[in-house]
Structures are given as C-alpha cells and as structure tokens.
C-alpha positions as CSV (number, residue, x, y, z in Angstrom):
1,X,-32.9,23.2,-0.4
2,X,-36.0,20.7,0.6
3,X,-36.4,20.5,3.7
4,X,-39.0,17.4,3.7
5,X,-36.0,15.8,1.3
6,X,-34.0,16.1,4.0
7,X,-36.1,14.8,6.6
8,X,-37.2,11.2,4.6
9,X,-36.4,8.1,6.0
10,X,-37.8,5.5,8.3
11,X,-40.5,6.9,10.4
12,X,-39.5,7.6,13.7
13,X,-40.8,9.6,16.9
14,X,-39.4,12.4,15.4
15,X,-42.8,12.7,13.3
16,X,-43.8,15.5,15.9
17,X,-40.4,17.2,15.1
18,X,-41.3,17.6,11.1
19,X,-45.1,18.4,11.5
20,X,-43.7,21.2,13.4
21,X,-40.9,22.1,10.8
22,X,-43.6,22.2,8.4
23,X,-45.8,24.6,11.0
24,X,-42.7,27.0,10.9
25,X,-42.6,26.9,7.2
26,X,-45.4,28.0,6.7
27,X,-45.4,30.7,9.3
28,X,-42.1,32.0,7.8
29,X,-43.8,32.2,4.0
30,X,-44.8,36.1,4.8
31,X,-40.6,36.9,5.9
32,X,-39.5,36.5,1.6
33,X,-37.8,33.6,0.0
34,X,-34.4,33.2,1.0
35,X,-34.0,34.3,4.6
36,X,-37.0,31.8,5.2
37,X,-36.0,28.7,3.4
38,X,-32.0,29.5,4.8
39,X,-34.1,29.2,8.4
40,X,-35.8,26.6,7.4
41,X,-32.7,24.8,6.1
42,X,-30.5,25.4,9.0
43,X,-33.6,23.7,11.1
44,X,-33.8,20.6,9.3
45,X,-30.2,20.0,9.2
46,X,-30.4,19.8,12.8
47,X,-33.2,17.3,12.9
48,X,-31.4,15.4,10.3
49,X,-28.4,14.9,12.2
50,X,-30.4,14.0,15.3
51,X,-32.1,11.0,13.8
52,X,-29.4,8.4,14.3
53,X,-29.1,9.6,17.6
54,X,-32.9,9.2,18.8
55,X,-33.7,5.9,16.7
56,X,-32.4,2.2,16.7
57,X,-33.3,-0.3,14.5
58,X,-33.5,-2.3,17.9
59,X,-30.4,-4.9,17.0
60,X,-28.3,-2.4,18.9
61,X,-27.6,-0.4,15.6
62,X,-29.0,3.2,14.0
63,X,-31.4,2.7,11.4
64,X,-30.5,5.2,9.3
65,X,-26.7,6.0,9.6
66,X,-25.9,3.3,7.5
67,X,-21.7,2.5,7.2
68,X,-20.6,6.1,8.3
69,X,-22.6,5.9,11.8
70,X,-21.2,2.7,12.4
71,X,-17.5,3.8,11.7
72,X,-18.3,7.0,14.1
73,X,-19.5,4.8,16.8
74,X,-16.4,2.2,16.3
75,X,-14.2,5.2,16.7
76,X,-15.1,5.5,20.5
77,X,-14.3,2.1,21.3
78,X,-11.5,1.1,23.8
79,X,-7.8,2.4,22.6
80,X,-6.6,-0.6,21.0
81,X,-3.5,-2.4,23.1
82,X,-1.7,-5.7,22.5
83,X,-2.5,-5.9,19.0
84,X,-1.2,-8.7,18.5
85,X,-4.0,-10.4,20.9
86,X,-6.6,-9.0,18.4
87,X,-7.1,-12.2,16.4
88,X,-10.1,-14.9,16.3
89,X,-9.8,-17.8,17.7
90,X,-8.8,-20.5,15.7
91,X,-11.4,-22.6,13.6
92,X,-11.7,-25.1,10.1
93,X,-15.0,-23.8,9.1
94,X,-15.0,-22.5,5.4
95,X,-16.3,-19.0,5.3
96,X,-16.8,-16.6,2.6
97,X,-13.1,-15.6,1.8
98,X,-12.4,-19.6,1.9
99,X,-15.1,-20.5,-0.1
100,X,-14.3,-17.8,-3.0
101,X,-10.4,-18.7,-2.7
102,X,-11.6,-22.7,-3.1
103,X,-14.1,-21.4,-5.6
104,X,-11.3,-20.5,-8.4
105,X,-10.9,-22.9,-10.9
106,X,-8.1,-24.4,-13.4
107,X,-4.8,-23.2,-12.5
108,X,-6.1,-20.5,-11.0
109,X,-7.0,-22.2,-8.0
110,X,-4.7,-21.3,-6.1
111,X,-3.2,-18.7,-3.0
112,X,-2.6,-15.8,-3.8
113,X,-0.2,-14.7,-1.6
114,X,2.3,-11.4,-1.3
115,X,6.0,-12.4,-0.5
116,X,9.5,-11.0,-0.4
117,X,12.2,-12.5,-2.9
118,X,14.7,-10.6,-1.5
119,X,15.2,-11.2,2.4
120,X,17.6,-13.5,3.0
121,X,16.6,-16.6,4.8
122,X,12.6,-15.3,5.3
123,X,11.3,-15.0,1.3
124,X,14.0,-15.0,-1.8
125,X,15.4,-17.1,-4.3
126,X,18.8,-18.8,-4.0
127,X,21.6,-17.2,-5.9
128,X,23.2,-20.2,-7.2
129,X,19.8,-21.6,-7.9
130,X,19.8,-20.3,-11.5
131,X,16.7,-18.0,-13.2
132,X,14.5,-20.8,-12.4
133,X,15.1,-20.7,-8.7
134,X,11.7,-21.2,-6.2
135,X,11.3,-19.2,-3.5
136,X,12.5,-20.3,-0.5
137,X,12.9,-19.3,3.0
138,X,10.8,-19.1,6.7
139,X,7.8,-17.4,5.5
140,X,7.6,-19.5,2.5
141,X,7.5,-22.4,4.2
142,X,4.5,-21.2,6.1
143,X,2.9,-20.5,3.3
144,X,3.1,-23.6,1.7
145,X,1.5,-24.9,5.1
146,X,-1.5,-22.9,4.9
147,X,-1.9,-23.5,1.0
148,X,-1.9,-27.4,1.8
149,X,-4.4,-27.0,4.2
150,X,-6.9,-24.9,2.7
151,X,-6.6,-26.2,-1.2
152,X,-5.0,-29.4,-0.5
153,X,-1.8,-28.9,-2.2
154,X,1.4,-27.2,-1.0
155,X,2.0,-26.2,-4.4
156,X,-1.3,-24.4,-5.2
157,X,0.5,-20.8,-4.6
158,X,0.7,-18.0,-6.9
159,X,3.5,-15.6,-4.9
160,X,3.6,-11.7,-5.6
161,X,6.5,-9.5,-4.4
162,X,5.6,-6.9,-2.6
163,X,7.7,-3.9,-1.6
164,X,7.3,-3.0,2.4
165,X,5.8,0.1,1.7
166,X,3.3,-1.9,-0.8
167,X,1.8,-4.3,1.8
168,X,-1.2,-3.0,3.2
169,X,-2.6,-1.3,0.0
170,X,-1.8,-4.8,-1.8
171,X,-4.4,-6.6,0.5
172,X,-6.6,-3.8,0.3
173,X,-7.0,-3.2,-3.6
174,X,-7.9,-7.3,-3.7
175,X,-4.3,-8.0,-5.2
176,X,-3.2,-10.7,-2.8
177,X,-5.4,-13.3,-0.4
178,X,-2.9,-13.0,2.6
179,X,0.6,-10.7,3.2
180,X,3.2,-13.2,4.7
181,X,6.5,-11.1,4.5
182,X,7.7,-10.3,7.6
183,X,4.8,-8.3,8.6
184,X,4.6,-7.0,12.4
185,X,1.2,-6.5,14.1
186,X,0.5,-3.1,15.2
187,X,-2.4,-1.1,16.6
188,X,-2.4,0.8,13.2
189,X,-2.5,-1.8,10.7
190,X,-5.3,-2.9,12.4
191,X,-6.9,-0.1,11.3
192,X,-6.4,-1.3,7.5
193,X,-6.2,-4.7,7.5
194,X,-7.0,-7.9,9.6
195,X,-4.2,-10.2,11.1
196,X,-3.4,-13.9,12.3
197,X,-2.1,-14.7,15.6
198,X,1.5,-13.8,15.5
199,X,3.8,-16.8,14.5
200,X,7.1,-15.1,15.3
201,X,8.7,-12.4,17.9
202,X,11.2,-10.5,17.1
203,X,12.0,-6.2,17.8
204,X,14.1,-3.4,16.6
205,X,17.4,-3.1,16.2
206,X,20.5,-1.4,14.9
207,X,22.8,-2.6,12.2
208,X,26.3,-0.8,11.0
209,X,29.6,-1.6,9.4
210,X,31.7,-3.3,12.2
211,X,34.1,-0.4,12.2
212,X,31.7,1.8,13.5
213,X,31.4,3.8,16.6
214,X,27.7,2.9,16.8
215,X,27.0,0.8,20.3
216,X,23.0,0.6,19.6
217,X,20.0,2.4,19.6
218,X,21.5,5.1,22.2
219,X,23.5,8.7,22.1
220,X,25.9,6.8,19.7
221,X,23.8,7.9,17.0
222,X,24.6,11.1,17.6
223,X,24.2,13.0,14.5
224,X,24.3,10.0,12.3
225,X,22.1,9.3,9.1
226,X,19.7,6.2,9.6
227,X,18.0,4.1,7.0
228,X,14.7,2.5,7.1
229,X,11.9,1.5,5.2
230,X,9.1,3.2,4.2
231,X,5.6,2.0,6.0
232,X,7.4,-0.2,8.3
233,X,7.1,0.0,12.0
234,X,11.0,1.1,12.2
235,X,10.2,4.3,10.5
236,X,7.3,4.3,12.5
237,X,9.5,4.6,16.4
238,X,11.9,6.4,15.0
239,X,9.5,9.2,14.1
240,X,7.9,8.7,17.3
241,X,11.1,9.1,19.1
242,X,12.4,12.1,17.3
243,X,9.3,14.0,18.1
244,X,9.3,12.8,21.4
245,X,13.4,14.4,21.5
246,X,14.5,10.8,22.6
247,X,18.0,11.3,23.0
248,X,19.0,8.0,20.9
249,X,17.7,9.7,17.7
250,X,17.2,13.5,18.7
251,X,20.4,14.3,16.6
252,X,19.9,12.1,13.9
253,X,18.7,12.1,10.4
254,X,16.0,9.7,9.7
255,X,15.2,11.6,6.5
256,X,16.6,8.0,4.4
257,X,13.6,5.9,3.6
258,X,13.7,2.9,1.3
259,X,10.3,1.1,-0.4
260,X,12.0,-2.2,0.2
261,X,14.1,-3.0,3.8
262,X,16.8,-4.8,1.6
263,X,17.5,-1.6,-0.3
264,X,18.9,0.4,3.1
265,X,21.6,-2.2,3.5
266,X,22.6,-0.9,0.1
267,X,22.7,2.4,1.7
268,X,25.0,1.2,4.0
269,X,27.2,-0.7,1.7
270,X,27.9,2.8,-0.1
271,X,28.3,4.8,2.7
272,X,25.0,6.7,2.4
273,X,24.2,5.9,5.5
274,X,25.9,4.8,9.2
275,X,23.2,2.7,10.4
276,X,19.9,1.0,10.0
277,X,17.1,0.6,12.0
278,X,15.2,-2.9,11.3
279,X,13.6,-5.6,12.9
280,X,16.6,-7.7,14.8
281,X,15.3,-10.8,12.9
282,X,15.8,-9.5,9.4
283,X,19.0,-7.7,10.6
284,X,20.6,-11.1,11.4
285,X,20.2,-12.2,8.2
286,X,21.6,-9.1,6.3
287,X,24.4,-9.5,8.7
288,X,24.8,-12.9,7.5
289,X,24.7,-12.1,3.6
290,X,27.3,-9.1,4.9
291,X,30.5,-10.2,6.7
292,X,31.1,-6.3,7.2
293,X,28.5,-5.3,8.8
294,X,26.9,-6.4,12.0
295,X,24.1,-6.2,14.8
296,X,24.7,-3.0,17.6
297,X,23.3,-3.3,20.6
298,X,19.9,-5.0,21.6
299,X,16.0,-5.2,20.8
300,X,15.0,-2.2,21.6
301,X,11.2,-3.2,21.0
302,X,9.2,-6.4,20.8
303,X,7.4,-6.5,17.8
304,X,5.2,-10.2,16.6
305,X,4.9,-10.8,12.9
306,X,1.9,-11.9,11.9
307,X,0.1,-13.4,8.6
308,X,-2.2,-10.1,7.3
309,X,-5.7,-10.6,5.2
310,X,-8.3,-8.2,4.0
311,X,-9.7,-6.3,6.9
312,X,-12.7,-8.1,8.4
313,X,-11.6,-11.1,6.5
314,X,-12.2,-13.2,10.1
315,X,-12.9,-16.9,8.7
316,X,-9.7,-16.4,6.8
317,X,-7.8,-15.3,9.8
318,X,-8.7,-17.8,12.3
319,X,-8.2,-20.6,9.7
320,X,-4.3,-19.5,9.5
321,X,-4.7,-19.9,12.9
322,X,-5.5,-22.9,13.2
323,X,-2.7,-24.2,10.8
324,X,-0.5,-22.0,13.0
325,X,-1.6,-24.2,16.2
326,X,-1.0,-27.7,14.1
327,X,2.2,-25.8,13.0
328,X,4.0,-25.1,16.5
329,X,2.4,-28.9,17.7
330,X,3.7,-30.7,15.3
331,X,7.2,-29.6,14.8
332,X,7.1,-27.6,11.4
333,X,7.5,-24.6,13.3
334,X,10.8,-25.9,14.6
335,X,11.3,-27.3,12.3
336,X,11.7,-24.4,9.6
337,X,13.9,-21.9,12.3
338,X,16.1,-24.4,12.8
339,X,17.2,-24.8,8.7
340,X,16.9,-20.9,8.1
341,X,17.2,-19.0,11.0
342,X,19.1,-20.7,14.0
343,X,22.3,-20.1,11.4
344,X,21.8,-16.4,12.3
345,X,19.4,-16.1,15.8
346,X,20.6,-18.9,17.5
347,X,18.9,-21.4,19.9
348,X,19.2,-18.8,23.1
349,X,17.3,-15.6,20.9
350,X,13.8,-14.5,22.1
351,X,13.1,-15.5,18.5
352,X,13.8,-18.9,18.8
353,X,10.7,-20.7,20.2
354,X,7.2,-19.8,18.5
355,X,5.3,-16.9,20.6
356,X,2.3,-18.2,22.7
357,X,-1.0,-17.1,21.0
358,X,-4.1,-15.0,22.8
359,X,-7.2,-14.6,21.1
360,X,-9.8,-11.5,21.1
C-alpha cells in the first residue's frame, strides 16, 4: 500500500497531517517492512476518511467525496412523509429531459411512455375492438394530454406494457420517459424514481367472490390465502402488517404474488385464492369485468397515484404538472372519470373529484 497514493487530492489543511505521516514513516523504517507499512497503512486510512469531513469546496459541498459523500449526507435528511407533497411546482420551461424527448426525430419523436393493456377502464384495449384495438382507458387519456402538450400532438405516443413489478426498473434502465399505470406515490419509490403531483386518490381494499365470508380487511381473513402483486404497495402493508401481527392478516397467507395485478383476479376465478388485496380503484373495475366477485369492506389506506419519471428528472415532473393543473381546470379531468370510472366509483367515492396538489 502507498500511503502518499492514498493521501492525493486537493490540498487542504490537512498538509500538516501528511508531513507528519511522512515523519512517522520514516521513523518506523528501522521496525522491518511489513509491520511498518501495515502501521503506516492503518494511519493513512484514517486521514483519508477524514478529508471530506475537514474540507468544503465552500458551495456547501465536500470537495473530495464526490457522488458517494453526497448520497451519505442525503441519507441523514428529514424522514420523508407525505410523499405525495414531494413534487416541484409546476412550470412550461423546457429542461434537459424535455429538450432530449423534443430532440428525437422522424417517427421517433414521440413519448415514450409505460402503460397497462390489461386494467379495465385505466389502460387496455377493448375486446370487441378487434387486433387492431388502441389503448384506451383513464390513464391513457392522460397521456395523450401530456403528449399534446409537450410535442404538440396527442398522437405522438409510443406505449410500452409494463408489468407492476416491472415499473420502477423500466424508468430506471432508460426504457420509458414517464410510468402512467396506476402508479401510487410512496416514500420508497421516491427513493428510485421521481413523481408528478398525484392526479388521483384512491386506497386499499379487499375483493372476493360474493359468496364469501370475507367482510373486509379485518379477522375475516382469518386463515385465508390473499393475492397481490408483486412490487406494489398492497404487498407492501400486507407485509407490514403481518410482521407487525395485525390481526386482519396475522393468520393469513400472503405468500400469492402476481407480476401483473390482473393476474390475481385469475387466482381468484380458480379458487387459488379467497381474496385480493388491491387498490379500491382498480378493484372496482375488476369487479365490473366480474359479476361474481365484488368489493369487501372499505379503503383501508389512502394511497395518490401519481405520473413517475427518471429520478431527478425535475423539469420533466413539474411540466406534467402543469398539464395536470390545465387538466383539473379545464374539465378533462372530469371529464375522463366520468366516461370510465363513475360506471364503477360513482359520483359520492373519495375518488371522484381530482386530489388538491402540494408542492415541495
């Protein structure tokens, strides 16, 4: 090991530190090779790690920790709460993520954006519409709104189906611009990836076959086997709650996970399961494609969907926005709940009026 390799980097006022590093060196020369240098090793670790500590670059940042002492530092921030008041505030100025999506040429110039094609009434393609079907649905009208204002055209959208569990890592390996699938805000996502204002409330709930003994999320699920979907923030309570021993799921299985929500009301339908656990809003609709099964109980949380881009991605988020504000103002908001979800929520649901944004 060298310990002067060790020690380079910006000079500091730790000079006085090294000269005397290389004092003790040369004082432990007569000791014999290797339980010298190991001394002077251990030593110079020490300073090493203290440099970031005793040195600022003077914008309020270390000098020579580069990314990893910044991610240490952000780690001691404040515990994160209301995540879904973590957005910026809302602006039309174009900045790098805009100006490389605007940037694309040809018919490549459009959104890329990752969808669901199979939720009922939120992202899919109408049965009867043939294999040539569009996409349809209330996120998909949103999307269309943000791809007419940033590109011009409603059109100019290149949709990716992407399973729940596939969401985050989508955005992260650069696959899709923005996630708008029925995405809910949370403290941990934000860890991963950045979000828009949320654009719909909604929360947990139970569904089951209507001849079930199930009442809700309570000690009726009593040793029954529940369904959800991998990396969603279902799996994520009902984890919390059965190590927490909450009595609604401390007898249950939760060992059923699914990469896409859709596939546990399959489970269901084949008896592979007595209940699933999904956000009411998506529920509704499976109860609506599902005559046999239906809704038990209340919202047991309050969850806000919101439109995810690359973390960090801040010009992008406060652009969607600002379509979002237009959105609710204008009507299209309304608008869009009222053709695909006030068949299934109704006009008295929580759901049924956009949520009133807050800004970081």
């Amino acid at each position: 090991m060298n310990a002067q390799r060790l020690l380079r980097g910006p000079r500091t006022g730790l000079q006085v530190l090294r000269a005397g590093l290389r004092t003790l060196r040369a004082g432990l020369r007569g000791w014999g090779g290797v339980g010298a240098m190991a001394a002077v090793c251990a030593l110079a670790v020490a300073f090493a790690l203290l440099l970031p500590l005793t040195q600022s670059s003077g914008d309020g940042s270390t000098g020579t920790g580069g990314q990893g002492v910044a991610e240490g530092i952000q780690a001691k921030a404040e515990a994160c709460v209301n995540a879904q008041d973590q957005s910026p505030p809302p602006s039309d100025l174009d900045g790098k993520t805009i100006e490389a999506i605007k940037a694309r040429e040809g018919e490549d110039r459009k959104l890329i954006v990752g969808v669901d094609q199979n939720s009922y009434r939120w992202g899919y393609r109408d049965p009867n519409g043939g294999p040539e079907a569009s996409l349809e649905g209330f996120d998909i009208d949103l999307v269309h709104r943000i791809a007419k204002d940033i590109l011009g055209d409603e059109n100019a959208v290149q949709f990716k189906a992407i399973p729940t569990n596939q969401r985050i890592p989508a955005i992260k390996a650069g696959l899709v611009d923005m996630i708008v699938r029925t995405m809910t805000i949370s403290c941990s996502r934000l860890e991963d990836v950045s979000f828009s204002a949320p654009y719909f409330l909604t929360g947990q709930q139970v569904l089951a076959p209507k001849s079930s003994t199930i009442k809700g999320y309570d000690k009726t699920l009593d040793g029954k086997r529940i369904c959800s979907a991998d990396g969603s923030t279902a799996l994520e309570k009902l984890t919390e709650d059965k190590a927490a021993n909450k009595a609604a799921v401390a007898s249950a299985d939760i060992g059923t996970t699914v990469p896409n929500q859709l596939d546990c009301l399959v489970q269901l339908q084949l008896g592979l399961v007595d209940a699933v656990v999904t956000d009411g809003a998506l529920a509704a609709s499976q109860a609506a494609q599902d005559p046999t099964v239906e809704l038990k109980g209340a919202t047991f949380t309050k969850e806000y969907y919101g439109v995810a881009v690359k973390k960090g991605a801040n010009d992008l988020a406060a652009r969607v926005n600002r379509i979002l504000e237009q959105y609710r103002q204008d009507g299209g908001w309304q608008t869009s709940y009222d053709k695909w979800l006030l068949p299934t929520l109704g006009s008295d649901s929580q759901s049924a009026k956009p949520p009133v944004p807050r800004y970081k």
